[in-house]
Structures are given as structure tokens and as C-alpha cells.
VOGU-3710 file (C-alpha; in Angstrom, 3 decimals, decimal comma):
1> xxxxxxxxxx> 24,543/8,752/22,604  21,503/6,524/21,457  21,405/3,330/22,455  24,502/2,935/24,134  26,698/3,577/21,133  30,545/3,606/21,835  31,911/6,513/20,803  35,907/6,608/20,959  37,419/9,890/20,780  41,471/10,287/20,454
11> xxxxxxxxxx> 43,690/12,659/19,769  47,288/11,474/18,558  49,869/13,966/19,196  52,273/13,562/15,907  55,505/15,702/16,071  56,273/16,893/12,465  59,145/18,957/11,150  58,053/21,735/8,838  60,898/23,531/7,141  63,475/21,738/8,841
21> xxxxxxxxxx> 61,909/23,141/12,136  59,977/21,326/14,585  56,389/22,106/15,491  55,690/24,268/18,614  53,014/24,855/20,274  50,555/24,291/17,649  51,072/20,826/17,640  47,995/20,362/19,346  44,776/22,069/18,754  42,872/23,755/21,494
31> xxxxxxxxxx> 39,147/24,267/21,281  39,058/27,591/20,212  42,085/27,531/17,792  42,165/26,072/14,470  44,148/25,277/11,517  43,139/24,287/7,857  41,833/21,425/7,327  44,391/20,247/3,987  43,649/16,196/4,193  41,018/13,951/5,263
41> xxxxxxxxxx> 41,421/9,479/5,364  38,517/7,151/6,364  39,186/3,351/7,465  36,820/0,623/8,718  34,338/1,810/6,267  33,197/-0,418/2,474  29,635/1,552/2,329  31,334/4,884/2,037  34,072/6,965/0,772  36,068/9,928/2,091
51> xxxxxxxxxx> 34,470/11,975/0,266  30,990/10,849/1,700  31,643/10,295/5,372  33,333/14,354/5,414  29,927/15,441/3,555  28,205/13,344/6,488  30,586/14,967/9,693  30,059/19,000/7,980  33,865/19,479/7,931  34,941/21,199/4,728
61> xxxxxxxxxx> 38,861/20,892/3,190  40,242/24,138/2,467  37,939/25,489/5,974  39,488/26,411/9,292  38,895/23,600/12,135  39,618/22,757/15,359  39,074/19,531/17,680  35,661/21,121/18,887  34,900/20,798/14,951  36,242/17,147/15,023
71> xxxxxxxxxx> 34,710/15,735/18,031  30,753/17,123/16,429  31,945/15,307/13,252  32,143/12,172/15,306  29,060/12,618/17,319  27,016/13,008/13,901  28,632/9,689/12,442  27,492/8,438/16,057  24,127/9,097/16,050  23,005/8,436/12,705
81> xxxxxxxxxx> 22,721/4,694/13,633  25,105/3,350/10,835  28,110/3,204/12,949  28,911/0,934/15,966  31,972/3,105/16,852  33,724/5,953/15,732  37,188/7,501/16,622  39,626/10,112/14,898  43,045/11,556/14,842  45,109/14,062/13,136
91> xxxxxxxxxx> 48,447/15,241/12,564  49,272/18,905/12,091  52,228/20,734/10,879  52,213/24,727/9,297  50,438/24,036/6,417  47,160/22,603/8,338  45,896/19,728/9,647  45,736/15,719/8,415  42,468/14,201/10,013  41,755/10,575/9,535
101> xxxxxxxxxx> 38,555/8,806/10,985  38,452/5,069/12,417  34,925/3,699/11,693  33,048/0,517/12,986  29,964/-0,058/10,849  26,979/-1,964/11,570  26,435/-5,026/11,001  24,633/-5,660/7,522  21,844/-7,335/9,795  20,656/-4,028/11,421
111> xxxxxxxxxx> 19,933/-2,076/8,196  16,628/-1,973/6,618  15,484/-1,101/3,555  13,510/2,423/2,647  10,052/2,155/1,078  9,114/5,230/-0,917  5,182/4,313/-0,479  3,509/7,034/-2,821  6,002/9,649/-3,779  4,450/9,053/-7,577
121> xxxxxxxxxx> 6,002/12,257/-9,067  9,860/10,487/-8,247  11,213/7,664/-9,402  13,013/5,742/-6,248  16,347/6,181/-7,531  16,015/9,742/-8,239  14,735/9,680/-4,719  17,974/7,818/-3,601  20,095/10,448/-5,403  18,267/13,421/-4,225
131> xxxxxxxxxx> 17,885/12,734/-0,638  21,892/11,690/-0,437  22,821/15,313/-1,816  22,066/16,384/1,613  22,333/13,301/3,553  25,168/11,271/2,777  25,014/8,441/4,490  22,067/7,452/3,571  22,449/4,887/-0,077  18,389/3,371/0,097
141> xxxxxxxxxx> 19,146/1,370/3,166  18,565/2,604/6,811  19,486/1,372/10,336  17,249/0,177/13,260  18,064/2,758/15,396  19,727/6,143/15,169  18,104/9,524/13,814  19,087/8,999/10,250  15,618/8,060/9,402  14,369/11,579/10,183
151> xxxxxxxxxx> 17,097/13,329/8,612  15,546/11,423/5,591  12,296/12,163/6,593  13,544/16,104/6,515  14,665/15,928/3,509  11,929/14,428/1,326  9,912/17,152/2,952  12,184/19,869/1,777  12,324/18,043/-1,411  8,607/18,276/-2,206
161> xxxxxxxxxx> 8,725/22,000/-0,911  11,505/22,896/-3,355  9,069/21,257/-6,305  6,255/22,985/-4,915  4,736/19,814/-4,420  1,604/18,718/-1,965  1,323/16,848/1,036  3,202/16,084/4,358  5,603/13,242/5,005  5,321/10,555/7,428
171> xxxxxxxxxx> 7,283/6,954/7,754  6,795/4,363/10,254  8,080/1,046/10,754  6,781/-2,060/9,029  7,294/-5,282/10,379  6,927/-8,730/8,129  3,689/-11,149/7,990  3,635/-13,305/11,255  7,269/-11,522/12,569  7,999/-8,548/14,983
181> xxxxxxxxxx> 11,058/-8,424/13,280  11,323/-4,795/11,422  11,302/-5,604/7,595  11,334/-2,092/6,213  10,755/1,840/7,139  7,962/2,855/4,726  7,814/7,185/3,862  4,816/8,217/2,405  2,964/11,598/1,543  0,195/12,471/3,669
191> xxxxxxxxxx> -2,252/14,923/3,247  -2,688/14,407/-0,547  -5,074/12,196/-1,936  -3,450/10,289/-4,858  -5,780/8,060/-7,288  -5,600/6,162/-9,827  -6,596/6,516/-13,416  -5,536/3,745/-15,251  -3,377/0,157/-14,859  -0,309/-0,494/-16,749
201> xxxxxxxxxx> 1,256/-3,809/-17,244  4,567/-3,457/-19,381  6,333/-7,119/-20,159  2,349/-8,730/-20,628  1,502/-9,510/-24,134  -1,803/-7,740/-26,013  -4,151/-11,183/-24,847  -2,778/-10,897/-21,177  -3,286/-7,156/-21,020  -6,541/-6,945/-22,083
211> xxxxxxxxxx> -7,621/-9,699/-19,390  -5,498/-7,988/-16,690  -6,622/-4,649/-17,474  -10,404/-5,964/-17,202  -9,386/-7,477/-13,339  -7,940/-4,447/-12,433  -10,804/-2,789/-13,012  -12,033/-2,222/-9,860  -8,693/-0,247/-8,860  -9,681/2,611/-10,908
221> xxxxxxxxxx> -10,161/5,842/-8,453  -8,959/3,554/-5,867  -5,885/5,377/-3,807  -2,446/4,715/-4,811  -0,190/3,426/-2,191  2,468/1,150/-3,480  1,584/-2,088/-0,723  -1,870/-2,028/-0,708  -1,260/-1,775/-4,878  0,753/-4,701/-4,456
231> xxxxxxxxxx> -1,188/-6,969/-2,598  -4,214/-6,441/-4,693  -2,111/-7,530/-7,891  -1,054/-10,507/-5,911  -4,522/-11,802/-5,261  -6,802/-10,742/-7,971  -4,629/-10,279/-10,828  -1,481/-13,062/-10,443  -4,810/-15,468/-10,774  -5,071/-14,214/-14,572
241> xxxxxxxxxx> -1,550/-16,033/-15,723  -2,243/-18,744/-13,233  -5,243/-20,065/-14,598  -3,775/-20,298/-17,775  -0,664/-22,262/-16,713  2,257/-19,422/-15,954  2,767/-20,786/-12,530  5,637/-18,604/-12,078  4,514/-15,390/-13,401  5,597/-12,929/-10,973
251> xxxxxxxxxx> 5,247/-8,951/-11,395  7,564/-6,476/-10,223  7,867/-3,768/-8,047  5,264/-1,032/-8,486  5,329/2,531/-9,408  3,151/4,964/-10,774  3,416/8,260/-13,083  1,456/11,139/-12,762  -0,907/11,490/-15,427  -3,158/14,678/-14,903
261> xxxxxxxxxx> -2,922/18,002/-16,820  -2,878/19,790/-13,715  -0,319/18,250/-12,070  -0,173/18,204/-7,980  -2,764/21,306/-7,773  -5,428/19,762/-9,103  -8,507/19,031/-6,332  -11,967/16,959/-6,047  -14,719/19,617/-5,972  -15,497/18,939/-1,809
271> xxxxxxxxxx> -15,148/22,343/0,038  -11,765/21,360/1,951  -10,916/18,646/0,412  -6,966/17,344/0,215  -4,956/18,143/-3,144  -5,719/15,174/-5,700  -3,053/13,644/-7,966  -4,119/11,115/-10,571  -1,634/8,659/-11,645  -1,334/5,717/-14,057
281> xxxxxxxxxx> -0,458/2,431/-12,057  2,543/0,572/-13,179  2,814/-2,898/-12,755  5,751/-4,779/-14,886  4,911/-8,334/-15,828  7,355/-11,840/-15,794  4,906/-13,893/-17,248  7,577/-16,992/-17,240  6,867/-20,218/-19,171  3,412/-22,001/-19,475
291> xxxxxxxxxx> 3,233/-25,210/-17,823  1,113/-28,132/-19,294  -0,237/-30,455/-16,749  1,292/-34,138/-16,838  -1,031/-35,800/-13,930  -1,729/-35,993/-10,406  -1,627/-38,551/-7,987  -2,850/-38,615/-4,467  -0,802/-39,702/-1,226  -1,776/-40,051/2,561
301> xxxxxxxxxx> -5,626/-41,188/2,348  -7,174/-44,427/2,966  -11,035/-42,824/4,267  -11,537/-41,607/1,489  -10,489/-43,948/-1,533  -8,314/-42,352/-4,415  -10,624/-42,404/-7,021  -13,072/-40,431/-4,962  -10,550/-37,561/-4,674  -9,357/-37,445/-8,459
311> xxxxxxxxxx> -13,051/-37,051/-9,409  -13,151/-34,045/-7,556  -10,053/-32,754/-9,542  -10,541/-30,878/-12,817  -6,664/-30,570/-14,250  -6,449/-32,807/-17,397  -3,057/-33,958/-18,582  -2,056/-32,366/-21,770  -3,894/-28,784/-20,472  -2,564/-25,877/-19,506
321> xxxxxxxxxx> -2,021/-26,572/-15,405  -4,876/-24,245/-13,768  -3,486/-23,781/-10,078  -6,630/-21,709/-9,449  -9,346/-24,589/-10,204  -6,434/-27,335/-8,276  -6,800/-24,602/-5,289  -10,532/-24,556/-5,276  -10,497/-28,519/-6,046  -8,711/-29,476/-3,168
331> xxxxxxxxxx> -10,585/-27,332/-0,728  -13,756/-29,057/-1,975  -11,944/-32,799/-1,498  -11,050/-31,230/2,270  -14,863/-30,336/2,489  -15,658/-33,861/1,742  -13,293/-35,188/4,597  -14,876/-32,811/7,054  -18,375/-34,256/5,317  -17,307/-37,702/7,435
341> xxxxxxxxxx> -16,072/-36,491/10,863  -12,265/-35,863/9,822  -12,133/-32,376/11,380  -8,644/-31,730/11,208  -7,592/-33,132/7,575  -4,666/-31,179/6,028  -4,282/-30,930/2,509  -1,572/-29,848/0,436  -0,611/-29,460/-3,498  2,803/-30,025/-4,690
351> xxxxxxxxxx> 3,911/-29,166/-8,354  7,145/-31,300/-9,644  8,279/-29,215/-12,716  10,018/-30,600/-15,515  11,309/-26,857/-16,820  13,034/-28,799/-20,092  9,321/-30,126/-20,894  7,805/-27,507/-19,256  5,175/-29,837/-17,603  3,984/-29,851/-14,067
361> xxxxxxxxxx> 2,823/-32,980/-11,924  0,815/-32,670/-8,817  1,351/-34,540/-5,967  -2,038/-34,092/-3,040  -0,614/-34,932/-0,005  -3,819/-35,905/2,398  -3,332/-35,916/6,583  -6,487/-36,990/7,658  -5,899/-36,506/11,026  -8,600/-37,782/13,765
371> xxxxxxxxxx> -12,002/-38,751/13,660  -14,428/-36,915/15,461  -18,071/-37,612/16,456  -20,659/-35,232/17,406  -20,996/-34,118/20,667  -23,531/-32,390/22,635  -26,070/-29,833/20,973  -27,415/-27,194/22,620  -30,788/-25,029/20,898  -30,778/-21,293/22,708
381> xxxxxxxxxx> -33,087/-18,772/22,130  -36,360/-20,528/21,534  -39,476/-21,157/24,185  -39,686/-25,092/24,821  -41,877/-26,202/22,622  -39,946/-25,073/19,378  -36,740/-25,905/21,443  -38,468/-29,586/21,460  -39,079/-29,069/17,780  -35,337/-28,055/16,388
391> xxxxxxxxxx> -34,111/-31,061/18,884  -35,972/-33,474/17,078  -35,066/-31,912/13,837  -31,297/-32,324/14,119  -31,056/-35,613/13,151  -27,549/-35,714/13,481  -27,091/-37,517/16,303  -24,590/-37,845/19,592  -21,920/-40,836/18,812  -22,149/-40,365/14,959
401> xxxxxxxxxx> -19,363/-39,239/12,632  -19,605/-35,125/12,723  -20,717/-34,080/9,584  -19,279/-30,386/9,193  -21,951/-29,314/6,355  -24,950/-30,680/7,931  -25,092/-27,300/10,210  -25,787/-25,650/7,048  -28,714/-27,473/5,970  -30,381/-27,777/9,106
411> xxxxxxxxxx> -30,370/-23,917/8,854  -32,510/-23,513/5,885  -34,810/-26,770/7,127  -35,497/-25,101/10,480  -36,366/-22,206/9,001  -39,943/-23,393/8,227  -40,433/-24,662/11,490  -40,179/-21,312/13,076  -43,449/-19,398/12,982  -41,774/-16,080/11,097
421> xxxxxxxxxx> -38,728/-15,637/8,652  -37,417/-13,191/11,023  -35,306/-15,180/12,924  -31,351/-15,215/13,250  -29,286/-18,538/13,058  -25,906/-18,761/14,406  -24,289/-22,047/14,748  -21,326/-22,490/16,685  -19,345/-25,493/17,081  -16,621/-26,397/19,605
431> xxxxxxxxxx> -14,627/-29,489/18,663  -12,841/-31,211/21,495  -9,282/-32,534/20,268  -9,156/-34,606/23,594  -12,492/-36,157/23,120  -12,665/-35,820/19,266  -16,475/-34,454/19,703  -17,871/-31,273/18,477  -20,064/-29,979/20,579  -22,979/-27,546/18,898
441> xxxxxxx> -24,706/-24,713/20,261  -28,001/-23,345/17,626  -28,389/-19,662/18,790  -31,666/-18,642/17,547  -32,753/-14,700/17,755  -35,418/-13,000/16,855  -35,153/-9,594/14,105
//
């Protein structure tokens, strides 16, 4: 059994009396007789019912079985990975046998959900449905280990078969950002090339859709897979509500509908080329409310004074809150810090709605963190003489507050010192936490 699973197998004997007669010899089956299966209980089970869990072990009421028949019913249960133990007994008397199963399931912790990545001619829970006709046990969720995930696998694959539909299907694993901890199983359709035609955003009003529409632009012949769909709408199109003050728009899962004439047989004209499906995209919208901005203040900073920072900012109270400008503010406030040695300064927006008022404060909280002070600089590349030359022209010197964007402009200056525009700069800079220094290494090379 995988993974160690337990599987308990008993047989209680039950003497019953059949027209007024006890039962003989049958009152046991063998492994080659068998009696009619007439009644069939499940316990330690809420994800399933009888009806399910007999569908899952291939024993049929009304068929002929024997303990051979019940012992494979556990081993499927076993395998499949949703069970942490399963057990059975039965009764029998001359009308058949009574068979009840004792389940242990998983824990709710060890299931994860199924991703249908690009199966665009299905919706998911048509999907769902079809897939449990001929694998019960399996309701959208699927466990870590156990071979249910390839019985699933088998039958989306016979599913696209019986719709004469392209492609052959795959699923892996998918972990979550910055975790080895498995998140999801993901199935997708390989060998087809899927594209897409045109964006949909249902829930968006006529002004929203024409600006999200124009963003999603670019997507248009792109490939359709549903994550890589998703994480484009999070970063280029999200940015359309929150610049105008829905900071908690938030779309939905996505989907897509075929869209060509020609269905799943239609293909680009390369000799060879994979089947092509276009699609229309299908993105539902949650705009939320807008949020006016009521101020910000500024917390943490005393090298740089406070009216220095808000000068930077660009939100006006009484406006529609613009968390994309704020974003781009703030990085420019923590290019200033870096501007006067502060290397490591940390800083962080924090709305405070007022949903009644629907207004939004900012709080910028500013860690400054340590000073640091340049280091040593190092020229490479050069003969002596211009070596000599780009020393002298780095004016920034050893001891003084590191200024993170003169690199930059010492780039473009020692450009005209070099005899040719056909020079490489690299600049690479090592700060020291222990020392606070950056030390600077100017890598010159020649085209």
C-alpha cells in the first residue's frame, strides 16, 4: 500500500436464522464462492455516501460477490489517497450478503485543490461532474498522495477523446509563492495551442471596460493558460481601478469560451503545427467602492524632515486615492534616502479606511536603518593612465555619505573621457552591513 497506509481487513462471522433455520456452511464466504450482494452501509465517512464509496470499490447490489470481491474494494478505497484506513464486514444469511465498510478519512489538511488550467471548451463544474461519473471519489479536491490524481488524469483524457477533442493531458504539482508546501495539482491540455481572441470583463461598467480592454491589449494571440492569465490581470490590469481609487477591486477566477467557427480542428498554417483553439478570455470584475483620499502623514524619519517627504507625494485630499502614483511616490522618497547614505531604509504605505465615508488615510512608515559611507573603489578594465583618469573623476570620495545614484551619473560623465563610445560600464557595489561602507568596483570593457 502507498505510503504506509493501514489497511484493516475483518471479517465478522454473524450467525443468522433464515426461515427459522440457522445458517450452515455458508455463513462464511470462501474466495471462490459468492452470494448476492442485497445491502451495502458506510461509516466514518461526511465526504461521501453509500452510494458513492460502492461506485468507488466496483461492487454492484443485485451482483454475485465474494470476500476476494470485498478485500479489492478495500484496497481501491486504500490507494486512492483519501482514506487513512479502511476495514469491512458483512453478515450473510439465504437471501445474500449485508456488507458494511468502516472508513478513516484524511485529514482535511492533506487534500488539495484541482486546477483545470486550459480545458476552455468545459466549464470546471461540468468538469467536476463529468470526471466523478467515473471516478467517484473525486468532488474537485484531491489528496497529497495516492493514485487518485491519475485516475483523474485518465479520465479527462477519455473525456476529450469521447468529444473528439485535441490535445494530451498532463498535471503536476504546484507549490505556493515562497512555500514548498503543495498548494494545488494543476491539469492542463498539452499539445494544443490555445489563443486568445478577445478580453472579457463582465461586472466592469462601459468607462472601466473600455480602459481595461485597451490594457489588455497586448494579451491578444497571447496563449491561454488560466495562471499566467491571472497574473497578468493582477499586474497590468488591477492598476486600471487602482488609479482611480477602487482599492479593493478584485477580479475573479478566470475562464475562457471558445470562440472560433471551427471549433478544436482549426490550425495555424505552419506545416506541423499543433491544433489551434481561439477563445475569448473571461475575467469577472468586483470593482468595490471608490475611495477618496483624506491625507497622509509620515512616521519613523528624522534624516530626512517631513515636509521633504510629503513634497514628493502626489495624493491630494478630496481625490480619488491613486495607490499606483503613492507606490511610485514612495519608491522615489526611498531613492532620496539612499541619495544620503541610508542604504537599508524600509518604507511602507498603510491605508486606514473609513468604509462608512469611504475615505482612505495613509500612514508612510519610514525605517531608516544605518548610515553607510563609501568604501573602497576599484576601476577594472582600463590601461593606467585612463584608470588615473576615472579615479580622479569619481569625486565621491572614501569616508563620505554613499550616495546610491551618483554611480549613475558618473556613467554617462566618464563616457567622454574614454577615447571611443564603445565601451561597457558595469558598476557593482558591495555594501558592508558590519562596516556600513559600500565598496565599488567600475568594470569597464571594450565592444
Amino acid at each position: 500500500m502507498k505510503d504506509g497506509l493501514r489497511i484493516a481487513i475483518c471479517c465478522l462471522l454473524l450467525l443468522t436464522v433464515a426461515t427459522g433455520q440457522k445458517a450452515g456452511s455458508n455463513s462464511k464466504l470462501s474466495a471462490n464462492s459468492s452470494t448476492k450482494l442485497i445491502e451495502f452501509k458506510v461509516s466514518g465517512t461526511s465526504r461521501y455516501n453509500d452510494k458513492e464509496i460502492l461506485a468507488a470499490t466496483g461492487l454492484q447490489i443485485g451482483r454475485n460477490a465474494n470476500e476476494a470481491d470485498f478485500k479489492e474494494g478495500v484496497q481501491r478505497l486504500g490507494v486512492s489517497g483519501m482514506f487513512a484506513s479502511a476495514a469491512y464486514t458483512y453478515s450473510i444469511s439465504n437471501t445474500g450478503t449485508k456488507l458494511q465498510f468502516q472508513l478513516s478519512e484524511v485529514e482535511a489538511n492533506k487534500l488539495v485543490p484541482a486546477r483545470f488550467e486550459n480545458f476552455v471548451w468545459f466549464s470546471d463544474d461540468k468538469l467536476v461532474a463529468e470526471v466523478g461519473k467515473s471516478v467517484p471519489l473525486f468532488k474537485g479536491s484531491l489528496p497529497l498522495t495516492g493514485d487518485l490524481p491519475d485516475r483523474v488524469s485518465e479520465a479527462l483524457r477519455a473525456l476529450l477523446s469521447e468529444h473528439q477533442l485535441p490535445g494530451r493531458v498532463d498535471f503536476l504539482h504546484s507549490t505556493e509563492a515562497n512555500s514548498s508546501s503543495l498548494s494545488q495539482i494543476v491539469y492542463r491540455v498539452e499539445e494544443v495551442s490555445i489563443r486568445i481572441e478577445s478580453v472579457e470583463f463582465p461586472g466592469a461598467s462601459p468607462e472601466h471596460t473600455t480602459l481595461l480592454e485597451s490594457a489588455a491589449r497586448k494579451l491578444i494571440g497571447e496563449e491561454y493558460g488560466r495562471s499566467t492569465f491571472e497574473a497578468t490581470a493582477k499586474f497590468d490590469l488591477l492598476p486600471v481601478y487602482f488609479q482611480r481609487g477602487y482599492l479593493k477591486a478584485q477580479f475573479g477566477e478566470a475562464s475562457a469560451r471558445v470562440v472560433d467557427s471551427s471549433g478544436e480542428s482549426s490550425r495555424r498554417p505552419e506545416a506541423d503545427s499543433a491544433p489551434e483553439v481561439r477563445v475569448a478570455a473571461i475575467l469577472p470584475v468586483k470593482p468595490g467602492d471608490l475611495y477618496v483620499s483624506s491625507g497622509i502623514e509620515v512616521t519613523g524619519n528624522s534624516a530626512i524632515k517631513t515636509d521633504q517627504i510629503l513634497a514628493l507625494m502626489h495624493m491630494e485630499a478630496g481625490q480619488p486615492a491613486d495607490s499606483v502614483r503613492l507606490q511610485r511616490d514612495t519608491e522615489q522618497v526611498g531613492r532620496l534616502y539612499r541619495s544620503r547614505g541610508f542604504m537599508t531604509t524600509n518604507i511602507k504605505d498603510e491605508p486606514q479606511f473609513d468604509d462608512a465615508k469611504r475615505t482612505v488615510r495613509y500612514t508612510i512608515k519610514v525605517v531608516e536603518g544605518d548610515l553607510y559611507k563609501m568604501g573602497e573603489l576599484d576601476i577594472l578594465g582600463l590601461d593606467n593612465q585612463t584608470k588615473a583618469k576615472m579615479e580622479e573623476a569619481w569625486t565621491l570620495r572614501q569616508g563620505q555619505p554613499y550616495n546610491a545614484e551618483y554611480p549613475k551619473k558618473f556613467t554617462e560623465s566618464a563616457q567622454r573621457l574614454l577615447p571611443s563610445n564603445e565601451w561597457d560600464i558595469k558598476i557593482e557595489e558591495t555594501p558592508d552591513a558590519r562596516d556600513k561602507t559600500v565598496d565599488v568596483a567600475v568594470r569597464f570593457k571594450q565592444r
